[in-house]
C-alpha positions as CSV (number, residue, x, y, z in Angstrom):
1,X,0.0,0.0,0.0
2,X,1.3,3.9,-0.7
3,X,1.2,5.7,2.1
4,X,-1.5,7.8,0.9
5,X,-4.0,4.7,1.3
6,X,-2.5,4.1,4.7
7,X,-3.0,7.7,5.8
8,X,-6.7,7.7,4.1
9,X,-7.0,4.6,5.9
10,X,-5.4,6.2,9.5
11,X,-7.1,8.9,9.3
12,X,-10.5,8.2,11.3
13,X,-8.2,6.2,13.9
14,X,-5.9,9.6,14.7
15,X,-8.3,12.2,14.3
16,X,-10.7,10.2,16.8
17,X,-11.0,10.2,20.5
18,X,-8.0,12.8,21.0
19,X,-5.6,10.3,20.4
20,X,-3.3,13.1,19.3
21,X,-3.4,16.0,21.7
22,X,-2.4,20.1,21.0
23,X,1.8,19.6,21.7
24,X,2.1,16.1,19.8
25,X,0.1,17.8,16.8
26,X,2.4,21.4,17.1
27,X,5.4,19.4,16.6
28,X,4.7,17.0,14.1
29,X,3.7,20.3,12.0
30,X,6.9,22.0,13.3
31,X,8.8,18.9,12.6
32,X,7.6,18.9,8.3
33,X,8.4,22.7,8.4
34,X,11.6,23.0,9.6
35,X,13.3,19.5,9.6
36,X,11.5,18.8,5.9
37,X,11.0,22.6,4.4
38,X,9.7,21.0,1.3
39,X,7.1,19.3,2.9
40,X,4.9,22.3,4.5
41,X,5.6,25.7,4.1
42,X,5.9,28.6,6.7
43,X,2.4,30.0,5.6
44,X,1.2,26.3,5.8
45,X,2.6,25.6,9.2
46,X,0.8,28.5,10.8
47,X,-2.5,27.7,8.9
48,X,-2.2,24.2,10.5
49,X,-1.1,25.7,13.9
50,X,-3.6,28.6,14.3
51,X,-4.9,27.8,17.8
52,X,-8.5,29.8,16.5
53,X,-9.6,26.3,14.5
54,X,-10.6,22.8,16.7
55,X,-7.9,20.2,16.7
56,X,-9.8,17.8,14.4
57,X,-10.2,20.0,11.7
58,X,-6.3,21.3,11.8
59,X,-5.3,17.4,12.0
60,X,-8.4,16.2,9.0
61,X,-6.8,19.3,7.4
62,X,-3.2,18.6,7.8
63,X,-3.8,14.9,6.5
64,X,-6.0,15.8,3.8
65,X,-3.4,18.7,2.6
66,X,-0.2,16.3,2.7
67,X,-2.4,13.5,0.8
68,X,-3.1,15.8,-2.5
69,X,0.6,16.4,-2.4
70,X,1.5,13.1,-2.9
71,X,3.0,9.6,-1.5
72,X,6.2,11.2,-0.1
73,X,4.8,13.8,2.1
74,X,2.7,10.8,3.7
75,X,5.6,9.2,4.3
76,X,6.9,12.1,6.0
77,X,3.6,12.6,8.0
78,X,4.5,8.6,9.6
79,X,8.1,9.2,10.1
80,X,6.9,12.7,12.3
81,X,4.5,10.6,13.8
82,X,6.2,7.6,14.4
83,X,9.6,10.0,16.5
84,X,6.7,12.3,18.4
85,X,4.7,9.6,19.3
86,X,5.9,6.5,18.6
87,X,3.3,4.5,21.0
88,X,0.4,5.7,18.4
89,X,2.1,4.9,15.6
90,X,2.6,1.5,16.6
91,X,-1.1,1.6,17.5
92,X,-2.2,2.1,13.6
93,X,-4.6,0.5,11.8
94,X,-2.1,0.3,9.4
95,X,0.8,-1.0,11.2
96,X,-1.5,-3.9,12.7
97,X,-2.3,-5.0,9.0
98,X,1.2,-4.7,8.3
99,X,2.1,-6.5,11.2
100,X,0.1,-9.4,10.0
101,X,1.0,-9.8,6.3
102,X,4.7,-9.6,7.1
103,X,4.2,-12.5,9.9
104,X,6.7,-14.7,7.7
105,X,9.9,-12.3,8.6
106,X,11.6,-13.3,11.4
107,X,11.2,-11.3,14.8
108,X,15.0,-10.2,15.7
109,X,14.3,-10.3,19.2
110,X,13.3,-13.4,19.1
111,X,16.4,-14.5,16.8
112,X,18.4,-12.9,19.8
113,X,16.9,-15.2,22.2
114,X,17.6,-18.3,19.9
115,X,20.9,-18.0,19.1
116,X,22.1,-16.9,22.7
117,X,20.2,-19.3,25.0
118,X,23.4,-22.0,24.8
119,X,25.7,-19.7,26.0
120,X,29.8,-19.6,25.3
121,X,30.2,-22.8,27.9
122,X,28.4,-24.8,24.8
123,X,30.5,-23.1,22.3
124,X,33.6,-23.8,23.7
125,X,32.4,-27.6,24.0
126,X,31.4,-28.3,20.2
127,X,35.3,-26.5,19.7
128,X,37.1,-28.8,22.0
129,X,35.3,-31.5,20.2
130,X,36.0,-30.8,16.6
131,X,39.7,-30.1,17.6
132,X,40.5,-32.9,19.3
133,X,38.9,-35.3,16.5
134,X,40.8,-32.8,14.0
135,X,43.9,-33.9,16.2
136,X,42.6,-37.5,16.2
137,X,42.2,-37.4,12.4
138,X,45.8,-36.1,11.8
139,X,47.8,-38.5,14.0
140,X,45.7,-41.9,13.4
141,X,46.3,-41.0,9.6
142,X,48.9,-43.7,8.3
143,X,50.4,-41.1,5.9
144,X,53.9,-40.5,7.2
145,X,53.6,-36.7,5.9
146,X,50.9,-36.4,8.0
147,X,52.3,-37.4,11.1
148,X,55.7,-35.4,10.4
149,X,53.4,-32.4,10.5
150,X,51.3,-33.3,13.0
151,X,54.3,-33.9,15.2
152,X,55.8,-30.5,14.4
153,X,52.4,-28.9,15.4
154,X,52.3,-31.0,19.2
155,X,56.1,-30.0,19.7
156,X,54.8,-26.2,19.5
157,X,52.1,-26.6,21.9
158,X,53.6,-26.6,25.3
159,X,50.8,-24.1,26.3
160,X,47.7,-26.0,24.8
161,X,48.3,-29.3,25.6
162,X,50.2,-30.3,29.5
163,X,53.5,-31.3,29.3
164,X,52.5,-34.8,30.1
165,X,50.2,-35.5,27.1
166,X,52.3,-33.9,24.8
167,X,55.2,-36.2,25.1
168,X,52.8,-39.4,25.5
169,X,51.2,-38.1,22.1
170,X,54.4,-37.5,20.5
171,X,56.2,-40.8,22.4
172,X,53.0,-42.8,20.2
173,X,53.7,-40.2,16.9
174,X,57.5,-41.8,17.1
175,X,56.0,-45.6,17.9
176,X,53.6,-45.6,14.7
177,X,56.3,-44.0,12.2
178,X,58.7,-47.3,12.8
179,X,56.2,-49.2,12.3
């Protein structure tokens, strides 16, 4: 949908039940004059301002105004809307039928949840075990290369592996390249 169907459609919902009161309204209008120039102009702004004319008809009036000037200017409307009050925006018609056709995307906070809830304790398990059968792999290989290298890499590891294992490990590296 453009955003000047979602407005059209919005429209009844914010200019109902004072959802939107007098300060939320002034700076939504202040916010398309000076942040967006382009979007209302001064003589606009006060027109929309002008404290003489009921709140409905300056906000029916603002919506109406930024609909004949196109898709864009909606757009703008929403983005002032959604940083001044951000608890109404999320409260749209709109947004709830948005909400629901996009259900297939995946919620981020959820994501968060799912790919944190092992924590690094699991991590550092599944590492340990892919090493040590990496490890496993290299020195049960019969290839002679293999073990040359594989014995050059447990010589440099005094601080990975304890003293202890390493020379058992290398003691069997020696053992299966006589045999």
């Amino acid at each position: 949908q453009s955003y000047c169907h979602r407005l059209q459609h919005d429209m009844y919902f914010l200019t109902s039940n004072s959802r939107l009161n007098e300060q939320v309204v002034d700076k939504i209008i202040l916010q398309l004059n000076r942040v967006y120039p382009q979007i209302l102009t001064n003589e606009e702004a006060e027109k929309f301002r002008n404290p003489k004319a009921s709140l409905h008809t300056r906000l029916s009036d603002l919506i109406k105004h930024l609909q004949k000037k196109g898709d864009r200017h909606c757009q703008e409307f929403y983005r002032a809307l959604q940083i001044n009050a951000e608890q109404l925006y999320n409260d749209l018609p709109s947004r709830k039928i948005l909400k629901t056709t996009d259900s297939p995307e995946i919620d981020t906070d959820k994501e968060k949840c799912m790919l944190n809830d092992r924590g690094p304790v699991f991590f550092l398990a599944c590492f340990s075990v892919a090493a040590g059968f990496a490890l496993l792999w290299y020195c049960c290989n019969s290839d002679t290369k293999v073990i040359g290298r594989a014995s050059r890499i447990l010589g440099f590891s005094p601080i990975i592996i304890r003293r202890h294992v390493r020379n058992i490990c290398l003691l069997y590296l020696e053992d299966i390249s006589r045999n």
